[in-house]
DRENDO-1510 file (C-alpha; in Angstrom, 1 decimal, always signed):
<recs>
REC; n; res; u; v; w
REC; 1; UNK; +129.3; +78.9; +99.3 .
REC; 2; UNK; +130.3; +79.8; +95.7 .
REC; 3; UNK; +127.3; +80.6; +92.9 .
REC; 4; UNK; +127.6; +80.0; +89.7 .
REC; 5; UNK; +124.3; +81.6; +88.1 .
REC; 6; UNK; +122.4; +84.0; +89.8 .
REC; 7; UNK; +118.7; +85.7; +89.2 .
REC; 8; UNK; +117.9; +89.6; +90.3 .
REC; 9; UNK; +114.2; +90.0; +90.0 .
REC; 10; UNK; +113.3; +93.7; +90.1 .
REC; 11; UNK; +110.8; +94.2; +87.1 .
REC; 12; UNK; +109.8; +98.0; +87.5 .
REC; 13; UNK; +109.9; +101.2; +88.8 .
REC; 14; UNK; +112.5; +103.4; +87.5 .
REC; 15; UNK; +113.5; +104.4; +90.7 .
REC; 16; UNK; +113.0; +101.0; +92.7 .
REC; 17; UNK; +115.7; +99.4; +89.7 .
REC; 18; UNK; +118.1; +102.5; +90.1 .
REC; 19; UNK; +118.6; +101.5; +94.1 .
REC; 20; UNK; +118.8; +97.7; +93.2 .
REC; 21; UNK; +121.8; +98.2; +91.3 .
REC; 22; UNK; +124.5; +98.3; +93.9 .
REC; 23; UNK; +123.6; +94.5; +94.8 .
REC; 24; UNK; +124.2; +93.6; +91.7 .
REC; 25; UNK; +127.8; +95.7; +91.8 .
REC; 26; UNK; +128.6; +93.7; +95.2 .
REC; 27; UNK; +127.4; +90.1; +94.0 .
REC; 28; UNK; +130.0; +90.7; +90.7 .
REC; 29; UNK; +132.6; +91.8; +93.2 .
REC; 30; UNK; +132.0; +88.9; +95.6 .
REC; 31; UNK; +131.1; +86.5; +93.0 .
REC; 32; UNK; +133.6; +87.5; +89.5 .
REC; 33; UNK; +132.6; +84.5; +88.1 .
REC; 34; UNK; +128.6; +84.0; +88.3 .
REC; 35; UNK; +126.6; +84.7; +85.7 .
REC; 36; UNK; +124.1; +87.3; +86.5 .
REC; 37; UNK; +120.7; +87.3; +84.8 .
REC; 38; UNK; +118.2; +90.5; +85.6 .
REC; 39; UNK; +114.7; +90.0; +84.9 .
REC; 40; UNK; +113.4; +93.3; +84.2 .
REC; 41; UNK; +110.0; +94.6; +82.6 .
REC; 42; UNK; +110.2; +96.6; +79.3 .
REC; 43; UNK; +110.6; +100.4; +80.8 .
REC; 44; UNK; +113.5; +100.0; +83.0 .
REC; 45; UNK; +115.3; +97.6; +80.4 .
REC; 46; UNK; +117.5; +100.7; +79.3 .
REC; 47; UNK; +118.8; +100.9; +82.4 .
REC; 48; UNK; +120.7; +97.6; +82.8 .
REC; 49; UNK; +122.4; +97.2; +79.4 .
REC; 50; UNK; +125.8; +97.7; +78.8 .
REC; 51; UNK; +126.1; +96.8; +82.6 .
REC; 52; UNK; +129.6; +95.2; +83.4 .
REC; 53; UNK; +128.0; +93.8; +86.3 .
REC; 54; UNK; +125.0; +91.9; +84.9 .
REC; 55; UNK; +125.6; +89.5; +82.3 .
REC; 56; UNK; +122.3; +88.8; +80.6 .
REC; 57; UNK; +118.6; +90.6; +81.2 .
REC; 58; UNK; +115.5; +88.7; +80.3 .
REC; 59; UNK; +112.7; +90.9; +79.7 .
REC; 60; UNK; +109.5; +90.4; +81.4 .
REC; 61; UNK; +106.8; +91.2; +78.9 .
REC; 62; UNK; +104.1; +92.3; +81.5 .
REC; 63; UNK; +101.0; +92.6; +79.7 .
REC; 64; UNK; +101.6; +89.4; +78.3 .
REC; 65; UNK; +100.6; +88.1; +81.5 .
REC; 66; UNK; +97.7; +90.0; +82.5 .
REC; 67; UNK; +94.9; +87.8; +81.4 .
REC; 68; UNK; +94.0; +84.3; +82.0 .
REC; 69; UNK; +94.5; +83.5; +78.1 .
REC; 70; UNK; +97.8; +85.3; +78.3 .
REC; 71; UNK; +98.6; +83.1; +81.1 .
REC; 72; UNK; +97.9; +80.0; +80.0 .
REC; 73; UNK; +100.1; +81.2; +76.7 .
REC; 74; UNK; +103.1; +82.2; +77.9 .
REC; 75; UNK; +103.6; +81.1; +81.5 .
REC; 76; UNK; +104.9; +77.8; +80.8 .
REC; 77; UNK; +107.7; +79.0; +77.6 .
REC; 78; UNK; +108.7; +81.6; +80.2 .
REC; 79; UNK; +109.1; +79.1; +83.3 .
REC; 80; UNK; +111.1; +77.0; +80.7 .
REC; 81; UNK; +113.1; +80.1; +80.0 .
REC; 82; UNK; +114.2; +80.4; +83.1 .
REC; 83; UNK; +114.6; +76.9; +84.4 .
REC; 84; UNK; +117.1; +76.1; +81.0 .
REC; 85; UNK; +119.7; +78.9; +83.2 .
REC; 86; UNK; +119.8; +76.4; +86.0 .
REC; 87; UNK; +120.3; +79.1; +89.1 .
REC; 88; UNK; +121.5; +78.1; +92.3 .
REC; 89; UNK; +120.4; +81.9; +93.3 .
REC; 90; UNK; +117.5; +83.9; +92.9 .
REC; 91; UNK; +116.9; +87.3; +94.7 .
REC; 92; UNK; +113.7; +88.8; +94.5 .
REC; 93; UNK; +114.1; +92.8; +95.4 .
REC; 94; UNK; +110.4; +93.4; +94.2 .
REC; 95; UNK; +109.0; +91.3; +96.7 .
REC; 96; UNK; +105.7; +91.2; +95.2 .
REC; 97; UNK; +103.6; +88.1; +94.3 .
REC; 98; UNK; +104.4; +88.6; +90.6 .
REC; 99; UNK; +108.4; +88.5; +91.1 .
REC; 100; UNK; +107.9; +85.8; +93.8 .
REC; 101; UNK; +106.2; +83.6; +90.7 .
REC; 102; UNK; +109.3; +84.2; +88.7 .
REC; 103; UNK; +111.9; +83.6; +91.6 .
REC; 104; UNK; +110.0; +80.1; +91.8 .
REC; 105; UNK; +109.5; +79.5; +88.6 .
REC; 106; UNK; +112.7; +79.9; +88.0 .
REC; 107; UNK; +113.8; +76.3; +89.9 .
REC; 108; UNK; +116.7; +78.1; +91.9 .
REC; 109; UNK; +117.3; +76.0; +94.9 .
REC; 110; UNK; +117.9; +78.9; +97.1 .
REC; 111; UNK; +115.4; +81.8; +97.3 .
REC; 112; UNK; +116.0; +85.0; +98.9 .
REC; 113; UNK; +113.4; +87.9; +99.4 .
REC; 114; UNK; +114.2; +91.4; +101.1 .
REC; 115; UNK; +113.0; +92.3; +104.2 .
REC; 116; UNK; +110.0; +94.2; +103.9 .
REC; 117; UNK; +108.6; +91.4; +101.2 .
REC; 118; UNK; +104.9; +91.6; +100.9 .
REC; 119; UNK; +101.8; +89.3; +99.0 .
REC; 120; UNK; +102.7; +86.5; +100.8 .
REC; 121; UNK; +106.6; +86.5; +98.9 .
REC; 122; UNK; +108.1; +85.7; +101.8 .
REC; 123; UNK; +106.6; +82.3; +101.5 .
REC; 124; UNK; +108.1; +81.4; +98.7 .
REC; 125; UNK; +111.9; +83.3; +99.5 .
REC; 126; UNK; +113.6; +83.2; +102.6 .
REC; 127; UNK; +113.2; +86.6; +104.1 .
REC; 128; UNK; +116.3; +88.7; +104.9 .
REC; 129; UNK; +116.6; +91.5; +107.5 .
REC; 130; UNK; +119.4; +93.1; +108.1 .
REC; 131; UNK; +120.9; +95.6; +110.3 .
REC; 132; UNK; +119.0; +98.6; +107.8 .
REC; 133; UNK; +115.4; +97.3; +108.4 .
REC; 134; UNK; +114.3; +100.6; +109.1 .
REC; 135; UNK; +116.8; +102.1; +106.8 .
REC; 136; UNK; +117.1; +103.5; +102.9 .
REC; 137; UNK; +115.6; +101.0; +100.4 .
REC; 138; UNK; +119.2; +101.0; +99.2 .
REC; 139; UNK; +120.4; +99.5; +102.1 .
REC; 140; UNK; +117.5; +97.5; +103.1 .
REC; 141; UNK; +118.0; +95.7; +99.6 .
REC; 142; UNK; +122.1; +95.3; +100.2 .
REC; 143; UNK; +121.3; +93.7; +103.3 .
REC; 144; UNK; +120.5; +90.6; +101.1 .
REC; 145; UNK; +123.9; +90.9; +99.5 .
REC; 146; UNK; +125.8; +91.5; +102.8 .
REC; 147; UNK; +123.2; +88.0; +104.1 .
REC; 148; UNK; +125.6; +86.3; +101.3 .
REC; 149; UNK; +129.0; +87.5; +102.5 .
REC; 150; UNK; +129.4; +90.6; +100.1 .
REC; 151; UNK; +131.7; +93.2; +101.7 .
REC; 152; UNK; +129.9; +96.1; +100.9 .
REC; 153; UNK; +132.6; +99.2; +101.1 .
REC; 154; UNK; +131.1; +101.4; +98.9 .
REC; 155; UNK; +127.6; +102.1; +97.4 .
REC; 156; UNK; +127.6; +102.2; +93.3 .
REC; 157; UNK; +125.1; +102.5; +90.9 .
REC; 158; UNK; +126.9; +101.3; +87.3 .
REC; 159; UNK; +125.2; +102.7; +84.5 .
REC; 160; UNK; +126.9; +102.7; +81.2 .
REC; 161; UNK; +126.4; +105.6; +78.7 .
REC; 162; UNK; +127.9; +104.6; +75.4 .
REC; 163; UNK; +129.7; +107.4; +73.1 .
REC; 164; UNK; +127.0; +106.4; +70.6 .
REC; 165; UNK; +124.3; +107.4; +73.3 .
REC; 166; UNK; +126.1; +111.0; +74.3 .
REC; 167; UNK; +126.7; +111.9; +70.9 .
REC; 168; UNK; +123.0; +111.3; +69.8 .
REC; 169; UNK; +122.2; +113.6; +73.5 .
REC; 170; UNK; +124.3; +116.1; +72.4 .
REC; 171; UNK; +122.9; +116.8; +69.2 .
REC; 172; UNK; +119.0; +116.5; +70.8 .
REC; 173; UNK; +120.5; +119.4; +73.1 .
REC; 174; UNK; +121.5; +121.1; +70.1 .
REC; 175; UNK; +118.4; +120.9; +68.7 .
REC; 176; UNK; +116.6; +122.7; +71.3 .
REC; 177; UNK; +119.2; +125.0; +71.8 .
REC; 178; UNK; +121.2; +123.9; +74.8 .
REC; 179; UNK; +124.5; +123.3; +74.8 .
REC; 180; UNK; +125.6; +121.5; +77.4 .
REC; 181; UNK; +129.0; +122.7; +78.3 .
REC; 182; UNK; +127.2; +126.0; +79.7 .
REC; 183; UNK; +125.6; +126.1; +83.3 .
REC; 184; UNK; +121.9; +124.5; +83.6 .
REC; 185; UNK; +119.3; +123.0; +86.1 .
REC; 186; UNK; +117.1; +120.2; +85.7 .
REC; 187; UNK; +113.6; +121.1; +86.8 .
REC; 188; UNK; +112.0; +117.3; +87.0 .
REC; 189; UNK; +107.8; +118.6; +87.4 .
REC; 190; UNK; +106.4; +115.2; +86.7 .
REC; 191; UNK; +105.6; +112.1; +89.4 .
REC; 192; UNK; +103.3; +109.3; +89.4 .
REC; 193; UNK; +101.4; +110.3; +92.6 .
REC; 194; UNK; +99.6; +113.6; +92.4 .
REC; 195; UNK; +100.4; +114.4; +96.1 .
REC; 196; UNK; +104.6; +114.3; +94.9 .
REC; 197; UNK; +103.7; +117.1; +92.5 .
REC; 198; UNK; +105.3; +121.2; +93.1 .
REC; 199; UNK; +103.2; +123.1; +91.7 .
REC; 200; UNK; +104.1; +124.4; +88.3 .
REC; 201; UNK; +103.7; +127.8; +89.2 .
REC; 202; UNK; +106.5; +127.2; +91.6 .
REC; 203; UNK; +108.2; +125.7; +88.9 .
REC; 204; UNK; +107.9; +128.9; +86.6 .
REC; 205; UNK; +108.9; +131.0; +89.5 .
REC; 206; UNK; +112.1; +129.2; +89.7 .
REC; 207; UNK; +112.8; +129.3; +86.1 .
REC; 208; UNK; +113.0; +133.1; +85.5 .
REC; 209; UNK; +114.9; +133.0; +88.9 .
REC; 210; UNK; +117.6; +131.2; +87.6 .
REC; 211; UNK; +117.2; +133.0; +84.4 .
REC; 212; UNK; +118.1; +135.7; +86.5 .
REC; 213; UNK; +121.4; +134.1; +88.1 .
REC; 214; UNK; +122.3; +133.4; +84.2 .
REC; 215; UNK; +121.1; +129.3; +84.5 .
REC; 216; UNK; +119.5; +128.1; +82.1 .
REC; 217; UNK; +116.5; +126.3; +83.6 .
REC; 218; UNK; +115.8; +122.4; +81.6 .
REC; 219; UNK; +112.8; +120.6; +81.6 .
REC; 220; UNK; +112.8; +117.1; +81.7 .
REC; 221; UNK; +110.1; +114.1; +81.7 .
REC; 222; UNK; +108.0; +111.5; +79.5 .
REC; 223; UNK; +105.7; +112.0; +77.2 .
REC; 224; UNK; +103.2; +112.3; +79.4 .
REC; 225; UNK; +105.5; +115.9; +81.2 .
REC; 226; UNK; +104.5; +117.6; +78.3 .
REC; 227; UNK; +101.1; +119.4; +79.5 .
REC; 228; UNK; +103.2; +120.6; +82.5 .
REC; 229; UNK; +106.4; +121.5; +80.1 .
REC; 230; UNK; +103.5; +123.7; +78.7 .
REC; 231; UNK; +102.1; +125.4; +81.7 .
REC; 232; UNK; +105.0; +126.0; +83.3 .
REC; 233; UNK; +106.6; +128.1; +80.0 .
REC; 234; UNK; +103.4; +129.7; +79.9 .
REC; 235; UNK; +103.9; +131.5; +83.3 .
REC; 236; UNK; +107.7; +132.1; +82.6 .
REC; 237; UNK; +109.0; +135.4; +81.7 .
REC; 238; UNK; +111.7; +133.3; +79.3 .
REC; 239; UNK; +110.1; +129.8; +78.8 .
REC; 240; UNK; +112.6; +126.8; +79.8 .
REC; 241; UNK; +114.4; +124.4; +77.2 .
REC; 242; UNK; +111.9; +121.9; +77.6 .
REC; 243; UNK; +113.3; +118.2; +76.4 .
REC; 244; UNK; +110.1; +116.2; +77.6 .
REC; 245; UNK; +109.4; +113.1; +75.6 .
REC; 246; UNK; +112.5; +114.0; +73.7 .
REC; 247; UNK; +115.0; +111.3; +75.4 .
REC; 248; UNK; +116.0; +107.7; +76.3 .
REC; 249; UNK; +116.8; +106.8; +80.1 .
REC; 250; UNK; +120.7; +106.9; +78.8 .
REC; 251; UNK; +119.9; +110.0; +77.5 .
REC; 252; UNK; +118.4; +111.3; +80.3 .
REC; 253; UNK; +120.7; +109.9; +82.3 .
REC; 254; UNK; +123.6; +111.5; +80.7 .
REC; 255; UNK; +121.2; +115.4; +79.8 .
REC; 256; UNK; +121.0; +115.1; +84.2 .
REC; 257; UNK; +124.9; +113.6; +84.4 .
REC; 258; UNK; +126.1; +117.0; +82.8 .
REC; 259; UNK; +123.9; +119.8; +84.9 .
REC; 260; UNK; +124.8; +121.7; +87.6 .
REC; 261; UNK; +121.8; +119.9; +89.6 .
REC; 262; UNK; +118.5; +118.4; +89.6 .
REC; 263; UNK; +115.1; +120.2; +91.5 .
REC; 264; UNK; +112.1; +117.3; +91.7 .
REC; 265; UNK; +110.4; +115.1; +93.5 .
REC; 266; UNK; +110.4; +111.3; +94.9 .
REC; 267; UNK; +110.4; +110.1; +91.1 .
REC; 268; UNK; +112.5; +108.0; +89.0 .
REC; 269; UNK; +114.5; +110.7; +87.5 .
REC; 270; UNK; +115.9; +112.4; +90.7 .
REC; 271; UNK; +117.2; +108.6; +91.9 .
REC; 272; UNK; +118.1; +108.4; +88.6 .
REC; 273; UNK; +120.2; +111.9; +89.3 .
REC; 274; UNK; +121.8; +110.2; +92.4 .
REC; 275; UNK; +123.1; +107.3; +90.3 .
REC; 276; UNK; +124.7; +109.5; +87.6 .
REC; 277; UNK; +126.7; +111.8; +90.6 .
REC; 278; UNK; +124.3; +114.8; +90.2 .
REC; 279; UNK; +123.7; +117.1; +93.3 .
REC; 280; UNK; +119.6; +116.9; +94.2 .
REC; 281; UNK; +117.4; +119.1; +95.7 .
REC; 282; UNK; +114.6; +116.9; +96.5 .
REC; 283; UNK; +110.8; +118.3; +97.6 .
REC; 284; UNK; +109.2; +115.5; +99.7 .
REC; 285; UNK; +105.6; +115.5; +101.4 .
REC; 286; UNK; +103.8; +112.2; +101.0 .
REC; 287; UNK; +106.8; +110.2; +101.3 .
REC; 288; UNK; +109.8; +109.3; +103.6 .
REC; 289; UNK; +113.2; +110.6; +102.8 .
REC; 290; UNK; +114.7; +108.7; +105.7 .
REC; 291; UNK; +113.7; +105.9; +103.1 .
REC; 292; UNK; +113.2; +106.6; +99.9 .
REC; 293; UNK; +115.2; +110.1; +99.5 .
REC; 294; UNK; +118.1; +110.8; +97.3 .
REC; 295; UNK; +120.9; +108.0; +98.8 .
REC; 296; UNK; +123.6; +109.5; +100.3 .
REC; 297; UNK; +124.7; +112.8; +101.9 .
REC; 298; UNK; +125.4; +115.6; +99.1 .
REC; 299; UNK; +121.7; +116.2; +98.4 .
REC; 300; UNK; +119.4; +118.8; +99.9 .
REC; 301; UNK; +116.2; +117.3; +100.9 .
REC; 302; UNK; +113.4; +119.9; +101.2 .
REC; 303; UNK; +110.0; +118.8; +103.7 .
REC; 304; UNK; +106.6; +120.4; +103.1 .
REC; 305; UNK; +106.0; +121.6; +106.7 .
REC; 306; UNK; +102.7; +119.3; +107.7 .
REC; 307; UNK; +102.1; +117.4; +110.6 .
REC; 308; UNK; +101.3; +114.6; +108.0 .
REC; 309; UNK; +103.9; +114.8; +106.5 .
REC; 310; UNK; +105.1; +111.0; +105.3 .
REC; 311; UNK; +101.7; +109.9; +105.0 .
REC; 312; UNK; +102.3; +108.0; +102.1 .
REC; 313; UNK; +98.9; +108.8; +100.2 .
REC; 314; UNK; +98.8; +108.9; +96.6 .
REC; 315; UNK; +96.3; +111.8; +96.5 .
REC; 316; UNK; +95.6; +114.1; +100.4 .
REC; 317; UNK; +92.2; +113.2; +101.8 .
REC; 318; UNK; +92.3; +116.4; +103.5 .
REC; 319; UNK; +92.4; +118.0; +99.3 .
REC; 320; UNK; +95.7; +119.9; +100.5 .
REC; 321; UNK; +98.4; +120.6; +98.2 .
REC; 322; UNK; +100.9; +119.2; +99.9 .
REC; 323; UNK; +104.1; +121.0; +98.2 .
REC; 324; UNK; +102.8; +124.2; +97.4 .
REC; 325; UNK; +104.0; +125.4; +100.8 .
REC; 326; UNK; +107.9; +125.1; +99.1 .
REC; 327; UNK; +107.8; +128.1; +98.4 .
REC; 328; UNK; +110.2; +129.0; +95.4 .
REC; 329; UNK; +112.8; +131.5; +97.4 .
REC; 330; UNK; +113.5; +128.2; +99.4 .
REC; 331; UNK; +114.0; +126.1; +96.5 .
REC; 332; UNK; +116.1; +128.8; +94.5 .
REC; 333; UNK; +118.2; +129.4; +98.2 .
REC; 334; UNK; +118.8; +125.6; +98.4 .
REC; 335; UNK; +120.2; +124.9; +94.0 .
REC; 336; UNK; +122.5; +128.0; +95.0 .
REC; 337; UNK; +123.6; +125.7; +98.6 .
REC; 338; UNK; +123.7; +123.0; +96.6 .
REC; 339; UNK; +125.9; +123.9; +93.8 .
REC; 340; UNK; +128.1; +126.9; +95.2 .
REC; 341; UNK; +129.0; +129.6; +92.5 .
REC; 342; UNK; +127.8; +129.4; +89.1 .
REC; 343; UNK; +130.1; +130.1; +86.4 .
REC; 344; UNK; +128.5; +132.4; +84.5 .
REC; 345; UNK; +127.4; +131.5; +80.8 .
REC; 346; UNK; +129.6; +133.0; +77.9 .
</recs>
């Protein structure tokens, strides 16, 4: 069967849009001529543009939605939104109840959810399950692409990074004094689940390390990274170049492109690492990198040695800290693995 217009519904996180983007590569390859609409919510918007494999991204305007009132307000104009694209598709890779409300509301004959679908999505989507059930979230979500006869030869994650973009990066680099033609590491410290964090004495310890092996050590994150920007330069013999808050995804995107490799945790910015072609050590406790770890095999993937490990708890009940037994010798040990034989900085 040929489609002709085709919905993606994967509204957030970073990360979970990042591994959603190779289904959209192998629908454009199978399909050249569908349009592809994204719905998307505001903070992974950046993302998806310039994308030569999605044609247009509609913005889901979350908090819009989060009341009755709001509801009542704007359900209906959105619906309509939708509906005036006339799908024959829609794909819902959240699998939530909120993007199983858009895949119907969206009047798409067929409906397709991914495997591991929950909040009762799978009633409103016929659930796929592939051959990578029990696989990476990559795959597991290419299953639903492969379900509709895409060939699926090689994994890409398109992200376009204008010359506007790297120009306007190169001159923020500037402006903290890092030029990005000489050897760094990206030290990511920030995650959205307190058990994901290395401490940021370990952090520190790494930095004057690779101060040491003439690497200039980069701090990267939100807004919200700066307190632990902070404390890590405060236990640094040379504080990092810290460029928290100070970037867009695309600049991000292309500040991790350019480094010699990225050192963090199950978070947005270390898939986002992946996607770009940087080489990852990853630190992993509460989570499962047989899942939800840096996609594909040139990455280093570092395990906090506990029995629980892979508990997937957003804070330990047993009040462990669950990285802190990285130590930083093994991190430092596995960059140097990872990225061979710096060239050392003029």
């Amino acid at each position: 069967m040929t489609y002709k217009n085709i919905l993606i519904v994967k509204l957030s996180a970073i990360g979970d849009v990042i591994h959603a983007l190779p289904v959209a590569h192998a629908l454009k390859q199978t399909y050249p001529a569908a349009h592809i609409t994204w719905v998307v919510e505001k903070t992974a918007y950046d993302l998806l543009t310039s994308n030569p494999d999605i044609d247009e991204i509609i913005i889901f305007d979350k908090p819009k939605f989060k009341s009755l009132a709001g509801l009542l307000a704007n359900g209906y104009k959105f619906s309509q939104e939708l509906k005036s694209r006339q799908f024959d598709l829609a794909i819902d890779l959240q699998g939530l109840f909120k993007s199983a409300a858009i895949s119907y509301l969206s009047g798409a004959p067929k409906r397709l959810v991914y495997c591991n679908a929950r909040e009762l999505s799978r009633l409103v989507g016929q659930r796929i399950c592939g051959e990578h059930e029990q696989g990476h979230v990559v795959d597991r979500y290419l299953d639903v692409a492969r379900h509709l006869g895409c060939t699926v030869d090689e994994v890409l994650f398109p992200i376009s990074i204008t010359e506007s973009e790297i120009q306007k990066t190169v001159a923020i680099a500037n402006h903290v004094g890092l030029r990005l033609e000489n050897p760094y590491i990206v030290l990511a410290p920030g995650t959205n689940w307190p058990s994901k964090c290395w401490p940021p004495i370990h952090f520190a310890k790494l930095a004057d390390k690779l101060y040491d092996d003439h690497i200039i050590p980069v701090i990267i994150g939100g807004p919200n990274d700066q307190r632990l920007a902070r404390e890590i330069a405060a236990h640094t013999q040379v504080p990092p170049i810290d460029l928290t808050g100070k970037t867009s995804m695309k600049q991000l995107a292309y500040i991790i492109k350019k480094s010699q490799a990225f050192v963090g945790g199950d978070t947005g910015p270390m898939h986002l690492a992946v996607a770009v072609g940087a080489k990852v050590v990853a630190l992993f406790g509460p989570t499962d990198p047989k899942r939800n770890g840096p996609y594909g095999q040139n990455h280093k993937v570092l395990l906090a040695p506990h029995s629980c490990q892979g508990c997937w708890q957003r804070k330990c009940p047993k009040n462990s800290d669950c990285l802190a037994s990285i130590s930083a010798d093994t991190v430092f040990t596995a960059v140097q693995e990872e990225v061979g034989k710096y060239r050392i900085m003029e």
